[in-house]
KOLVO-416700 format. One record per residue (C-alpha): y, z, x. Coordinates in steps of 0.05 Angstrom, whole numbers, padded with zeros to 5 digits, always signed. Each point is the difference from the previous one (the first is absolute). Layout:
// residues N
YZX ...
// end
This chain:
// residues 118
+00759+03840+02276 -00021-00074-00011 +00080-00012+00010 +00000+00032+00067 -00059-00032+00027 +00026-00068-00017 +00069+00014+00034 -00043+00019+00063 -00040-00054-00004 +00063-00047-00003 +00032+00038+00057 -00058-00003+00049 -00010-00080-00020 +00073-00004+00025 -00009+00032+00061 -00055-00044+00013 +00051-00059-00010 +00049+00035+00038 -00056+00005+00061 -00017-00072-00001 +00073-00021-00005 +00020+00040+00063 -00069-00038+00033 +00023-00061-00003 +00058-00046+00028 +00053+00041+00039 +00025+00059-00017 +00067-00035-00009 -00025-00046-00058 -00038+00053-00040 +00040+00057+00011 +00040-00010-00069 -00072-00011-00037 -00030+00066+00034 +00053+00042-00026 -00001-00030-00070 -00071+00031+00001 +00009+00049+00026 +00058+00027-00056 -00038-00028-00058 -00078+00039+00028 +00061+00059+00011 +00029+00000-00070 -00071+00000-00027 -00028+00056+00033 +00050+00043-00005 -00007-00008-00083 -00064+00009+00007 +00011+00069+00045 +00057+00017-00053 -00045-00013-00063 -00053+00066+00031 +00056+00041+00025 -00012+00044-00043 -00069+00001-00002 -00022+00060+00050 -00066-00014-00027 -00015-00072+00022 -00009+00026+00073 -00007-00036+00057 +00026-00059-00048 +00070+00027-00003 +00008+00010+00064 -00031-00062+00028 +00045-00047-00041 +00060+00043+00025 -00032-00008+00073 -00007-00068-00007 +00081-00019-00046 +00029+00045+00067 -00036-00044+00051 +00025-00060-00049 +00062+00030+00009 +00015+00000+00075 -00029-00070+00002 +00065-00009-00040 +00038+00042+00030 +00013+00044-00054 -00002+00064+00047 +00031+00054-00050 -00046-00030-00061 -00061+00009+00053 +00028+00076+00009 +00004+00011-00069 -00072-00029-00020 -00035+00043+00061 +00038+00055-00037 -00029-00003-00061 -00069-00016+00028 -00005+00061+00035 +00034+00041-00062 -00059-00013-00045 -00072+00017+00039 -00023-00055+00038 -00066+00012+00032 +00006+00033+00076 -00024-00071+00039 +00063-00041-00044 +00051+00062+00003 -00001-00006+00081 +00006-00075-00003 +00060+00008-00037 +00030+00057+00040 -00025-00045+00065 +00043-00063-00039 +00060+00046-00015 +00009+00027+00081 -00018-00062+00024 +00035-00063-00038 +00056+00036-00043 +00013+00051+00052 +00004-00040+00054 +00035-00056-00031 +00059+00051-00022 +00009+00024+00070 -00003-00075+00022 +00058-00011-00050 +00047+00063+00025 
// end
């Protein structure tokens, strides 16, 4: 568990970078540096939802690192890995509050996105 709290740890510090990168100078300048963190807080947090996927147990964990890798994910446009993440969030047992956020992120980012798209 020590593993996945690190690669959370990492991710969020990156976001934070990512944040303060998109703050300053124009968006022109930093938009290349913004998306660098945003893939790298991305590719962390979705090992660290991967590593308790199987872990029904280690509710609302589970399902708040696969909350938080999907939202990583649209931020990188990575609409279908989003999808699949909400999926297997809501195929464990994530607590009621955290099930409807997900169902509320599925309708209205990767839903909405998809009929953007067609």
């Amino acid at each position: 568990m020590q593993n996945v709290e690190t690669l959370h740890q990492e991710a969020m510090e990156l976001v934070d970078r990512a944040v303060l990168a998109r703050q300053q100078g124009n968006a022109a300048e930093v938009a290349n540096e913004v998306a660098k963190f945003a893939r790298a807080a991305f590719q962390k947090e979705r090992e660290a939802a991967d590593a308790v996927a199987n872990h029904l147990d280690l509710e609302p964990t589970r399902s708040v690192l696969h909350r938080s890798a999907a939202v990583l994910a649209l931020e990188c446009t990575e609409v279908r890995e989003a999808e699949r993440l909400i999926g297997r969030a809501l195929a464990g047992n994530p607590p009621d509050d955290i099930a409807n956020e997900l169902r509320d992120l599925l309708i209205e980012e990767i839903y909405s996105r998809r009929q953007e798209i067609a």
